[in-house]
MARBA-3410 file (N, C-alpha, C, O; in Angstrom, 1 decimal):
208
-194.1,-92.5,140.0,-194.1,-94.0,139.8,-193.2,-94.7,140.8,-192.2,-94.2,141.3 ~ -193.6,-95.7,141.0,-193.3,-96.5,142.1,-191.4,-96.7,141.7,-190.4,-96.4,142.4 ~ -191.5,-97.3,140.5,-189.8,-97.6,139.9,-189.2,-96.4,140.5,-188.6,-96.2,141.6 ~ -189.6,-95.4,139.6,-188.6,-94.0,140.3,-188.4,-94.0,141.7,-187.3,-94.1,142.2 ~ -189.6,-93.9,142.4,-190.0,-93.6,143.9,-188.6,-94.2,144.7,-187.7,-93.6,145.3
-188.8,-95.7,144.4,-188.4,-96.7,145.4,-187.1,-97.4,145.1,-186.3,-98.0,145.8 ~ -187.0,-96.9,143.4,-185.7,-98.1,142.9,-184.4,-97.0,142.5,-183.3,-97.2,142.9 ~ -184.7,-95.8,141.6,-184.2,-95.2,141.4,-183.4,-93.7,142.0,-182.3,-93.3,141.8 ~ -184.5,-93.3,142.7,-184.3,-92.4,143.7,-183.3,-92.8,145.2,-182.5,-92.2,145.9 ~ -184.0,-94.4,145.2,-183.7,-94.7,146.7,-181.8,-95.1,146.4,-181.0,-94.8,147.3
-181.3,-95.6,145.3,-180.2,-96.1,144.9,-179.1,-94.8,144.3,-177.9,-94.9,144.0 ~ -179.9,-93.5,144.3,-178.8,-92.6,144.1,-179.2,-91.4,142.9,-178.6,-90.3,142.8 ~ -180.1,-91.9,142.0,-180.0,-91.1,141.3,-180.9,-89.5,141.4,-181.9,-89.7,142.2 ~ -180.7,-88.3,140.9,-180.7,-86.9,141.4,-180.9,-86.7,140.2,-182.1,-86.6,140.2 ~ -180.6,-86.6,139.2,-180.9,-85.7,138.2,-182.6,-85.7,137.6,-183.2,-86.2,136.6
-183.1,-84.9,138.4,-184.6,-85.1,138.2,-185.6,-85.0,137.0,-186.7,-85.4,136.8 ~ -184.3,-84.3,135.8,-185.1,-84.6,134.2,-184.9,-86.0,134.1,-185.9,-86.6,133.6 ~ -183.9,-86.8,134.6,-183.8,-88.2,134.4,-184.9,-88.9,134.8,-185.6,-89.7,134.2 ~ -185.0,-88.4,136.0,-186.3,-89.5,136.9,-187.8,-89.4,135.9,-188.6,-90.2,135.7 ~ -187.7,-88.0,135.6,-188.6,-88.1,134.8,-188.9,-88.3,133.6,-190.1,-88.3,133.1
-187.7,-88.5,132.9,-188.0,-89.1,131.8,-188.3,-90.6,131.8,-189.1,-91.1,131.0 ~ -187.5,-91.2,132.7,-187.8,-93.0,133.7,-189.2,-93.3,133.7,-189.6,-94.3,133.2 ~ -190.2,-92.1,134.5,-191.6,-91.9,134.6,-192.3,-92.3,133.9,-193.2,-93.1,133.8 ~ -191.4,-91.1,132.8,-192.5,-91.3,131.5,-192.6,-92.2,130.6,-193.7,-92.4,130.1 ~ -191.4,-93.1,130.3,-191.4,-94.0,129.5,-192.2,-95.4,129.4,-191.4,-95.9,130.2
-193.0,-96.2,129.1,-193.7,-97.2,129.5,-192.6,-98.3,128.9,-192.5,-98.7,127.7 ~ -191.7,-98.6,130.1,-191.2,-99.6,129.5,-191.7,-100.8,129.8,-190.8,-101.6,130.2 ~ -192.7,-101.1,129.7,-193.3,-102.9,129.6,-193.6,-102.8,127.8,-193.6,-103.9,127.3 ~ -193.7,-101.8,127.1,-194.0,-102.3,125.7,-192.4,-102.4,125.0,-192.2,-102.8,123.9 ~ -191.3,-101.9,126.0,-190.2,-102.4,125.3,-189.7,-103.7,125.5,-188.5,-104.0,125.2
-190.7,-104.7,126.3,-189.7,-105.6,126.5,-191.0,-107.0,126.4,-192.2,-106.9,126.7 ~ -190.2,-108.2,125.8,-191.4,-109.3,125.2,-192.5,-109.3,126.5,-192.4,-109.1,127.7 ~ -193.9,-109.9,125.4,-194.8,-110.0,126.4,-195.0,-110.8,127.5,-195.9,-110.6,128.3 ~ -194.1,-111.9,127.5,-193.9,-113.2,128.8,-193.1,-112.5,129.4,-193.2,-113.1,130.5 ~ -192.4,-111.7,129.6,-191.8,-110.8,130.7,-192.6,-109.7,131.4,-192.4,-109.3,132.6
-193.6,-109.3,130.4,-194.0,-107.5,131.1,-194.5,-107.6,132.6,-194.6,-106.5,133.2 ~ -194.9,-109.0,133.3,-195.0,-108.6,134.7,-194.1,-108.1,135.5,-194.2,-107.6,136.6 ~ -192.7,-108.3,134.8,-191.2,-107.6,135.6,-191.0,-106.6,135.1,-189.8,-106.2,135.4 ~ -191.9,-105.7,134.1,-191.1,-104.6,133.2,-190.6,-103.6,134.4,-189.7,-102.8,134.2 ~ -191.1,-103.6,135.3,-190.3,-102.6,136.5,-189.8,-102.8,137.3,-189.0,-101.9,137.7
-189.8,-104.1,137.9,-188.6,-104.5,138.6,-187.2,-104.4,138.3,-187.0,-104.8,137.2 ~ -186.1,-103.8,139.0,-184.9,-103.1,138.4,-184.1,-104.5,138.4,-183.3,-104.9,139.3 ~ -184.4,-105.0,137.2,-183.7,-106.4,136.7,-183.3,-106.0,135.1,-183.7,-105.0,134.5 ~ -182.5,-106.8,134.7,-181.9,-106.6,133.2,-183.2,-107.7,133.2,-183.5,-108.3,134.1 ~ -183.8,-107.7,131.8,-185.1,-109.1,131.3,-184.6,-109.1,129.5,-184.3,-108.1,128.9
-184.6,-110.3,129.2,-183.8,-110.5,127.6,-184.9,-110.2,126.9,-186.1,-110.3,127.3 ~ -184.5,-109.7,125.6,-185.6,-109.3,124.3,-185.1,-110.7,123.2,-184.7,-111.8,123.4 ~ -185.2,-109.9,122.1,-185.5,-111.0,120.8,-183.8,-111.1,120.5,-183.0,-110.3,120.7 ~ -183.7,-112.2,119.9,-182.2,-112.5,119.1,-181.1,-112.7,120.1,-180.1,-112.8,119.5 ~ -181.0,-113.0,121.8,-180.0,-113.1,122.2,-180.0,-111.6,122.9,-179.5,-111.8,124.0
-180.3,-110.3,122.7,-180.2,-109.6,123.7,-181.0,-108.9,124.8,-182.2,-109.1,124.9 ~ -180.2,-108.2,125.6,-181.2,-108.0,127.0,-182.0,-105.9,126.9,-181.6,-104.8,126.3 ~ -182.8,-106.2,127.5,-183.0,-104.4,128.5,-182.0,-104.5,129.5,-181.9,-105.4,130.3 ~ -181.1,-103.5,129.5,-180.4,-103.3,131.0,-181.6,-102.5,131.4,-182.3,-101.6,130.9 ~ -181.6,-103.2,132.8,-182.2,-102.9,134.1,-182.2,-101.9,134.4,-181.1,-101.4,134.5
-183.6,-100.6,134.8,-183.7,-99.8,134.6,-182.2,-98.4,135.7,-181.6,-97.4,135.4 ~ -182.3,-99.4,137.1,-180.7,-98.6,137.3,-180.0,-98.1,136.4,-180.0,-97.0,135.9 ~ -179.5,-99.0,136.1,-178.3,-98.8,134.5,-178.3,-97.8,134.3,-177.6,-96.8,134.6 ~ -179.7,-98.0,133.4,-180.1,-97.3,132.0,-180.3,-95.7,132.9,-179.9,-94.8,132.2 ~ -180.8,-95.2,134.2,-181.0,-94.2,134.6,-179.3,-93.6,135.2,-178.9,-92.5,135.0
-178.9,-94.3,135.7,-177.1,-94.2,135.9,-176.5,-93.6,134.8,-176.0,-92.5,134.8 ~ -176.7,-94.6,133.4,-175.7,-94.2,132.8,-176.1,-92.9,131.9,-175.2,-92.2,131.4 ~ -177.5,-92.7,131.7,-177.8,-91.5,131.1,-177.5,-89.9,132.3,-177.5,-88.8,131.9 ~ -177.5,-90.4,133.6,-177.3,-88.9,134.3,-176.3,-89.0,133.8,-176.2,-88.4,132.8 ~ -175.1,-89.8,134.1,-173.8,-89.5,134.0,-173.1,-89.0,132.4,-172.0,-89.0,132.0
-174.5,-88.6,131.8,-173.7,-88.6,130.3,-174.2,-86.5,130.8,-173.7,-85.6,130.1 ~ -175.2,-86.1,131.9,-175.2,-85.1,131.6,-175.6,-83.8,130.8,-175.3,-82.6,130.8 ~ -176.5,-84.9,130.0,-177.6,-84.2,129.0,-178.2,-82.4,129.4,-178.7,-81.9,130.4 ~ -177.7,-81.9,128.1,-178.8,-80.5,128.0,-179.8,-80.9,126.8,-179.6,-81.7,125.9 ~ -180.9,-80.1,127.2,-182.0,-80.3,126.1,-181.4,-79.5,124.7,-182.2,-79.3,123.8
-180.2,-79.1,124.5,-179.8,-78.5,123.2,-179.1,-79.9,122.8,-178.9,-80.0,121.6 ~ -178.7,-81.1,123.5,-177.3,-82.0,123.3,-178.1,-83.3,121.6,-179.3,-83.8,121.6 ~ -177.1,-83.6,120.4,-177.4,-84.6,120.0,-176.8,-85.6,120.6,-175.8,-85.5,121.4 ~ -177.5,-86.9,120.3,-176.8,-88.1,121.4,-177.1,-89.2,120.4,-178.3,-89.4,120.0 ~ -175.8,-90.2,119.9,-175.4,-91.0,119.5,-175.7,-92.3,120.3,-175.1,-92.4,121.3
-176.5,-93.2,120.1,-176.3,-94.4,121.2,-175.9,-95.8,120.3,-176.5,-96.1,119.2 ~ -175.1,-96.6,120.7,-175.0,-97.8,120.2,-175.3,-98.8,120.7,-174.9,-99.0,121.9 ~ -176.1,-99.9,120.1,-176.7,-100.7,120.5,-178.2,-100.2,120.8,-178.5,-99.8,121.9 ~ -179.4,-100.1,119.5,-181.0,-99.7,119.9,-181.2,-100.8,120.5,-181.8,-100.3,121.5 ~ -181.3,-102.0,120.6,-182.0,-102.8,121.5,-183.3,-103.1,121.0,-183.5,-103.6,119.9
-184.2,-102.9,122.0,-185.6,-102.6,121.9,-185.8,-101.0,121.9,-187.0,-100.7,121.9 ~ -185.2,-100.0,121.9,-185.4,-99.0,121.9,-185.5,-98.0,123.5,-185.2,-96.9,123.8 ~ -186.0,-98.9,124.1,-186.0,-98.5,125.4,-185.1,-97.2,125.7,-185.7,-96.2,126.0 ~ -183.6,-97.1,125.8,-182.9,-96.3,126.0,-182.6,-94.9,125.6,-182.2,-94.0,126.3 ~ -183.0,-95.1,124.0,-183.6,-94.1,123.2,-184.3,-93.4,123.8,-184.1,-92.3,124.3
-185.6,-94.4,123.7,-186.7,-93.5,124.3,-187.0,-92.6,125.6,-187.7,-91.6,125.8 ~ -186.0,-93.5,126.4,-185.7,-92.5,127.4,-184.4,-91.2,127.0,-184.4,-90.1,127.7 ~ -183.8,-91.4,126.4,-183.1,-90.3,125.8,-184.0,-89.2,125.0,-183.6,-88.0,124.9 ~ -185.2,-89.6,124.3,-185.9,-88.7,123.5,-186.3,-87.6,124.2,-186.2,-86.5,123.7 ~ -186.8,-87.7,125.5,-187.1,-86.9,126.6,-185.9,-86.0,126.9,-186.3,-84.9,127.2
-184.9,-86.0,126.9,-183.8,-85.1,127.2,-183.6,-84.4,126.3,-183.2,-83.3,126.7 ~ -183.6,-84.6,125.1,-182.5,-84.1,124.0,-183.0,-83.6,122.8,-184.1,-83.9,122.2 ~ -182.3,-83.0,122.4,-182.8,-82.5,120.8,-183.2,-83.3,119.8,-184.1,-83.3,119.0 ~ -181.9,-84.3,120.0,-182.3,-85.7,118.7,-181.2,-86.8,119.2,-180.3,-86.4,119.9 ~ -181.4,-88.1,118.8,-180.8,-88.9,118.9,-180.5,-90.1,117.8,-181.6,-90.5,117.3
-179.4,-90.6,117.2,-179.3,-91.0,116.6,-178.8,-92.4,116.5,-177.6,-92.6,116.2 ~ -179.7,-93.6,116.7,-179.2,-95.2,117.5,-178.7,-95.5,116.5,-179.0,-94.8,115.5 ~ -177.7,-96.5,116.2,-176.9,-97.3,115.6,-177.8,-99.0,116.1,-178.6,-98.9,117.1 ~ -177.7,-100.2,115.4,-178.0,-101.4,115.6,-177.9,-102.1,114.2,-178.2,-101.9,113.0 ~ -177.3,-103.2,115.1,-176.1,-104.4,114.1,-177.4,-104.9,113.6,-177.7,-104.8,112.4
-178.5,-105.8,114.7,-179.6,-106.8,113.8,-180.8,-106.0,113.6,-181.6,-105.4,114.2 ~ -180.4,-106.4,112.2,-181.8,-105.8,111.4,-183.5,-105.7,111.8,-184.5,-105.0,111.6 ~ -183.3,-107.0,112.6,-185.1,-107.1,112.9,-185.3,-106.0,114.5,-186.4,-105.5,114.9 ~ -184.3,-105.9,115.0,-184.3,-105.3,116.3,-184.3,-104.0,115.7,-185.1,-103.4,116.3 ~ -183.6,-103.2,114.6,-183.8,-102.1,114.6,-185.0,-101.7,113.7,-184.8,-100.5,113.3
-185.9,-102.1,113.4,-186.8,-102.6,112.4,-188.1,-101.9,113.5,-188.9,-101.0,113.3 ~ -187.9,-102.8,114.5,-188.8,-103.3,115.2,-188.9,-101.9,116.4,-189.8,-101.4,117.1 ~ -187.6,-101.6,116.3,-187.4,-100.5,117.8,-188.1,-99.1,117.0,-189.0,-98.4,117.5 ~ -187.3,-98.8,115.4,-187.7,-97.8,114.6,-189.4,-97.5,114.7,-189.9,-96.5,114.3 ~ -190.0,-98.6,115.2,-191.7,-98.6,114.8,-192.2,-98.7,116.1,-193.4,-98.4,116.2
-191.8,-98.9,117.2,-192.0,-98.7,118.5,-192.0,-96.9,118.8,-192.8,-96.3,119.4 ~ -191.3,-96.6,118.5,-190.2,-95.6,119.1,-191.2,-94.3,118.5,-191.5,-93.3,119.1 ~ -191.6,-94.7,116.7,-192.4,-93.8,116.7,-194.4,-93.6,117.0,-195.1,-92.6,117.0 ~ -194.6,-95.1,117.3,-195.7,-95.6,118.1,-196.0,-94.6,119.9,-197.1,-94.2,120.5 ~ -194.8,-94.5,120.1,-195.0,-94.1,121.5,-194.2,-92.5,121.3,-193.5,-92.0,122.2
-194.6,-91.8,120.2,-194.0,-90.7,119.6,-192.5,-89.9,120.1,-192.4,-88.7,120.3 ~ -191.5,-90.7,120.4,-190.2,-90.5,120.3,-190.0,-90.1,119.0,-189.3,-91.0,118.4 ~ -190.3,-89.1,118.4,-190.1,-88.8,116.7,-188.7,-88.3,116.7,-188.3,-88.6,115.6 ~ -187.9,-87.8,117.3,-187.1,-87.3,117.6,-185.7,-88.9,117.7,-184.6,-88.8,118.4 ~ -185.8,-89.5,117.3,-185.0,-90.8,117.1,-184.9,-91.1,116.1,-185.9,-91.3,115.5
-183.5,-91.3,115.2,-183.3,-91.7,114.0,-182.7,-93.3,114.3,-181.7,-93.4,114.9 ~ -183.3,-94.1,113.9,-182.2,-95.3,113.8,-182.1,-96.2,112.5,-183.0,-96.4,111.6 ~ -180.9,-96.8,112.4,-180.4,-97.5,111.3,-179.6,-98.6,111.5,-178.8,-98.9,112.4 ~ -179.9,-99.4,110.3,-178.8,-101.0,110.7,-177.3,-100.7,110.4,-176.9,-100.0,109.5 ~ -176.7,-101.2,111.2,-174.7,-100.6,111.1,-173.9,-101.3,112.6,-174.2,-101.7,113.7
-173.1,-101.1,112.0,-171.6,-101.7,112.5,-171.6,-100.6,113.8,-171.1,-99.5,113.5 ~ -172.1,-100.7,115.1,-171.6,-99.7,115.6,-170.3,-99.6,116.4,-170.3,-99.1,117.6 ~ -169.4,-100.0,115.8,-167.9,-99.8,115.8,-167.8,-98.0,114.6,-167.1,-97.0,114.7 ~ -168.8,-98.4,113.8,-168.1,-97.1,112.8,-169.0,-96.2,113.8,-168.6,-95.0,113.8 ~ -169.7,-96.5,114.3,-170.3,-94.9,114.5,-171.7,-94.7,113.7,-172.4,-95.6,113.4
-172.3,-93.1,113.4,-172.6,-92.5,112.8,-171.9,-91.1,112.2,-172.3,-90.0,112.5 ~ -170.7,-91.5,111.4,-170.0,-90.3,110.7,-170.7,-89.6,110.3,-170.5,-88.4,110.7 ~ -172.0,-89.6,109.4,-172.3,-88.4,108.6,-173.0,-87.7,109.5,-173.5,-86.7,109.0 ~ -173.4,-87.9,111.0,-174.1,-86.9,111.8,-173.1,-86.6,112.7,-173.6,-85.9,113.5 ~ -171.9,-86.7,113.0,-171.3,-86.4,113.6,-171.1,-84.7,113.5,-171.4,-84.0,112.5
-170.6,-84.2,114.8,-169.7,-84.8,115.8,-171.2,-84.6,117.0,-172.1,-83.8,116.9 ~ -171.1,-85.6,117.9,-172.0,-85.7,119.1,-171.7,-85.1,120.1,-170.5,-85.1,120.3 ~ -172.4,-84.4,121.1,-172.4,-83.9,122.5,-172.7,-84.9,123.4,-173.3,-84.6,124.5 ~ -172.4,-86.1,123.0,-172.9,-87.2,124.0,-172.9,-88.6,123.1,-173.3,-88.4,121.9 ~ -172.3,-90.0,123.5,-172.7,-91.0,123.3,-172.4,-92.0,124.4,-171.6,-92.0,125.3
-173.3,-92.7,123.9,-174.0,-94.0,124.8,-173.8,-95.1,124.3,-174.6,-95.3,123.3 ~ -173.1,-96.3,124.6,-172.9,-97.6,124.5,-173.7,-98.7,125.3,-173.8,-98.9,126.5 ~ -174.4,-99.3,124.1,-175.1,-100.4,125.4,-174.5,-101.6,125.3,-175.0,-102.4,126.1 ~ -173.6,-102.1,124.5,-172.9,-103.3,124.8,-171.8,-103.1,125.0,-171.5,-101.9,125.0 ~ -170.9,-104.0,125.2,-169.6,-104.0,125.8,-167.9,-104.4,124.9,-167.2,-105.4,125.3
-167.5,-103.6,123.9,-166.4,-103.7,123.3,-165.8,-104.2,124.6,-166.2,-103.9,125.7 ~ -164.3,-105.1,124.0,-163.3,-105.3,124.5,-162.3,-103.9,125.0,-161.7,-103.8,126.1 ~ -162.3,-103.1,124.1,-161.4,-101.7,124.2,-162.2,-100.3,123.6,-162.6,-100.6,122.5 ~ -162.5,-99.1,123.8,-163.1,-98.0,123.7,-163.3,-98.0,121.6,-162.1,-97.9,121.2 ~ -163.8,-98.0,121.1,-163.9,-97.6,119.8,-163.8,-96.2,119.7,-164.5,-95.2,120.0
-162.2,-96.6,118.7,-161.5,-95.2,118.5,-162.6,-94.0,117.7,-162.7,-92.9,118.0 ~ -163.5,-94.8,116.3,-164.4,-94.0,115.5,-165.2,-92.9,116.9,-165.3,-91.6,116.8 ~ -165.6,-93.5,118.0,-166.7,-93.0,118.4,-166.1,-91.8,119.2,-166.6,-90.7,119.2 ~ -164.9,-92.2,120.1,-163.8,-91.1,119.9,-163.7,-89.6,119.1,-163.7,-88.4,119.4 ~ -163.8,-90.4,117.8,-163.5,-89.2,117.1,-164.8,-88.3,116.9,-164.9,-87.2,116.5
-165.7,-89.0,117.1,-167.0,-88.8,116.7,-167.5,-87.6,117.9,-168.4,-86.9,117.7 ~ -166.8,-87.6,119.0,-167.4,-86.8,120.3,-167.4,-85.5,119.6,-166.9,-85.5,118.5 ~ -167.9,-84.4,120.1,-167.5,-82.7,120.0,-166.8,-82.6,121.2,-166.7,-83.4,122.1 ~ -166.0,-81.1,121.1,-165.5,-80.7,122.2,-166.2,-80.7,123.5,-167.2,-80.1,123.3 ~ -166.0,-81.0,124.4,-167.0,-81.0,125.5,-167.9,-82.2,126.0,-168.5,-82.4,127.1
-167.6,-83.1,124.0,-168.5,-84.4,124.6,-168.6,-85.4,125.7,-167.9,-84.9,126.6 ~ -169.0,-86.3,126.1,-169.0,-87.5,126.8,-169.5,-88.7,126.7,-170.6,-88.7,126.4 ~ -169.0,-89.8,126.8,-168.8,-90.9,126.4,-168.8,-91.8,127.4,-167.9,-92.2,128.0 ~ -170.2,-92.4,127.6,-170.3,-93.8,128.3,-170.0,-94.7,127.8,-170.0,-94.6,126.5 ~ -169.6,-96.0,128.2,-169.3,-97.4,127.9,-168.7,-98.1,128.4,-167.6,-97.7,128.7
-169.0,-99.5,128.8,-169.1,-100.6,129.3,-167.6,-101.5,128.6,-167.6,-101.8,127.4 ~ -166.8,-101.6,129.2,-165.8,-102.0,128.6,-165.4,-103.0,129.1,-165.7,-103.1,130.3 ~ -164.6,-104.2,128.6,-164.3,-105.7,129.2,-165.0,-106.9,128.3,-165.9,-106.8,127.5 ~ -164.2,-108.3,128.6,-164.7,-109.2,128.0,-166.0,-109.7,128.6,-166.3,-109.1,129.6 ~ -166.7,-110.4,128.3,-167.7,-110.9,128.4,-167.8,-111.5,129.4,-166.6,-111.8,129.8
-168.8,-111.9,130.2,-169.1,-112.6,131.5,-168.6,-113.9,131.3,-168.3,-114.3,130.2 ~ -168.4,-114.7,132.6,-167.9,-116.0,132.5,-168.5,-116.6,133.7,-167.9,-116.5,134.8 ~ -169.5,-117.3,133.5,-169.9,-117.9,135.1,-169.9,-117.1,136.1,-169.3,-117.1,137.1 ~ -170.7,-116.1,135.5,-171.9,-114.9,136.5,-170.7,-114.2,137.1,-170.9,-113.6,138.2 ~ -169.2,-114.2,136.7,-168.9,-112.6,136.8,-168.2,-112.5,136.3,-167.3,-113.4,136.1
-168.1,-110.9,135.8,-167.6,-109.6,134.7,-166.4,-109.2,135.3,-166.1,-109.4,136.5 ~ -165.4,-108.7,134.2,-164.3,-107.8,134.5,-164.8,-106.5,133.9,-163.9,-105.7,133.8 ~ -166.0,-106.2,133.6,-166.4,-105.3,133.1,-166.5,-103.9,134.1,-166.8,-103.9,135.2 ~ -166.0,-102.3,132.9,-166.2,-101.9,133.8,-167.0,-100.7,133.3,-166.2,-100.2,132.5 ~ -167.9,-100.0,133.3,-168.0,-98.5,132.8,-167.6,-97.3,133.4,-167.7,-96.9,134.6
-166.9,-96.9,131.8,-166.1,-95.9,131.9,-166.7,-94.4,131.6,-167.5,-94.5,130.7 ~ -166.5,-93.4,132.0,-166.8,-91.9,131.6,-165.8,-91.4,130.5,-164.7,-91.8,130.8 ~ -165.8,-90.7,129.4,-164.7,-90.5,128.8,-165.4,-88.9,128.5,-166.3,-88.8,127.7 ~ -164.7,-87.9,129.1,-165.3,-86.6,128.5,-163.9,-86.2,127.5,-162.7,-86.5,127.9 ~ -164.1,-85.6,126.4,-163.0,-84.8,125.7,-162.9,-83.1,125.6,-163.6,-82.3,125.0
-162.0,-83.0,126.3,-161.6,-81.3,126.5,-160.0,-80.9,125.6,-158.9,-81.5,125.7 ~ -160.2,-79.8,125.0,-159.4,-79.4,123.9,-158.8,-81.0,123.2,-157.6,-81.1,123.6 ~ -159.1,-81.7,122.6,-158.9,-82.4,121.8,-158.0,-83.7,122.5,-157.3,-84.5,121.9 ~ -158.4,-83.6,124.0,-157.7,-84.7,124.7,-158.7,-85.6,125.3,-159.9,-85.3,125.4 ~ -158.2,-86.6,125.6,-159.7,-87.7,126.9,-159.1,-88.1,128.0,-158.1,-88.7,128.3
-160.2,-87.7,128.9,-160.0,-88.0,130.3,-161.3,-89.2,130.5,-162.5,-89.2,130.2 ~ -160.4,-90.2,131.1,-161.1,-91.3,131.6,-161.7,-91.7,132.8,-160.8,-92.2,133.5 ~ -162.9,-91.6,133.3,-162.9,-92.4,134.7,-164.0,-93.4,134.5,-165.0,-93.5,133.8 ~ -163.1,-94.1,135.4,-164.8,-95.5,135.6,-165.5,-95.4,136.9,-165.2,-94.9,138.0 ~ -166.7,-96.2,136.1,-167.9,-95.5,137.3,-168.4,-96.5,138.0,-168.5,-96.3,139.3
-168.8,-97.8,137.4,-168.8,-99.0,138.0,-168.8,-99.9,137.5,-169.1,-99.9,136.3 ~ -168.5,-101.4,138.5,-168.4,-102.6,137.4,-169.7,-103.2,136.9,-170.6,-103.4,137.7 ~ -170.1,-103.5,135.5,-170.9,-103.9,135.1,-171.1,-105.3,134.1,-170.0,-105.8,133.7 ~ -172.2,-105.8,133.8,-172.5,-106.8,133.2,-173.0,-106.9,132.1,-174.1,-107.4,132.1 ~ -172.4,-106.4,130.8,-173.1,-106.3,129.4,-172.9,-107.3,128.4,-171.8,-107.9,128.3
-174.0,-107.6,127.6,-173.6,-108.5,126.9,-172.0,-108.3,125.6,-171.2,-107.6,126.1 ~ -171.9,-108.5,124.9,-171.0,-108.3,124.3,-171.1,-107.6,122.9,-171.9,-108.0,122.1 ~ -170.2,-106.5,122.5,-170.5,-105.8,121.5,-170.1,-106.5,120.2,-168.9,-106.9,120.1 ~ -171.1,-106.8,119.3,-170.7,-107.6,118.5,-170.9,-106.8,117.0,-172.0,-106.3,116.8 ~ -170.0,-106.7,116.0,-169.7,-106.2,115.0,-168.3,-106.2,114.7,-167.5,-106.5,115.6
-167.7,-105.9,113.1,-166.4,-105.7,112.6,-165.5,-104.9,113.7,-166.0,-103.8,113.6 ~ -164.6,-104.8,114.5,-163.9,-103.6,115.4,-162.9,-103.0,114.6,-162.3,-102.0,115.0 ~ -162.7,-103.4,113.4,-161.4,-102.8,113.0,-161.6,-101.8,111.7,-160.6,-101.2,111.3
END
């Protein structure tokens, strides 16, 4: 596919289950229909209620960097349109989205199994708590942007896990202090690195 070919490949990314799960995904049905002539141009394009698709970069960035084995479960917060998911369904054993508005996860849950990502559990919730009762994860994924790392999701990793997310206040006249960070946890400690600066909308739910 051309996206892969030209946008994704040419900008850095290698992990070739990735590209191919990129391939496979048809993401024009995750994003409204007055948009779908950009569904591949590597642009963020907004969905329903105030949020966006991160632009397929991103979304291919931040999933190598999480390092997926096809044995890994993977926590993601923020379903979105599902998009991300569904590119995660391709990698992994199962995944388990978190989403705050109801109609978005409504709507992603029925997509997701439309284009047979069966392998996707999602539900309405605070994703500040997490998903406790499936815990502990070999992987989670943030698609909005807390102010500071959510300690739950922390605790939520397995030994070995890794932890994307987008961290910083919100945009202010087209630019971010935002940054994403890598968080793997080895014997019960976390090592931090950031990977680059980014632009997410804001994670919105209880934090405390």
């Amino acid at each position: 596919m051309e996206m892969v070919e030209q946008q994704l490949a040419a900008q850095g990314i290698t992990d070739t289950r990735v590209l191919d799960a990129m391939a496979t995904v048809p993401r024009h049905l995750f994003v409204p229909e007055n948009v779908r002539s950009l569904a591949y141009d590597d642009t963020a394009l907004p969905i329903e209620h105030g949020q966006t698709i991160s632009q397929p970069y991103i979304v291919a960035f931040m999933t190598e960097a999480l390092a997926l084995k096809s044995s890994d479960k993977v926590l993601e917060i923020g379903t979105g349109s599902g998009y991300q998911a569904a590119v995660l369904s391709k990698l992994v054993k199962a995944v388990y989205s978190v989403e705050i508005l109801e109609p978005l996860a409504k709507s992603a849950a029925r997509l997701l199994a439309e284009t047979g990502s069966s392998n996707v559990h999602v539900r309405v919730g605070n994703g500040y708590k997490g998903w406790p009762e499936q815990a502990p994860f070999d992987a989670v994924i943030v698609t909005a942007a807390p102010e500071q790392v959510p300690q739950a999701l922390i605790e939520q990793l397995a030994e070995g896990g890794r932890l994307v997310v987008p961290v910083g206040k919100p945009a202010v006249a087209g630019s971010s202090n935002q940054q994403l960070l890598l968080l793997r946890k080895h014997a019960g400690r976390i090592e931090r690195e950031s990977l680059l600066p980014v632009a997410f909308v804001p994670m919105t739910g209880d934090p405390r």
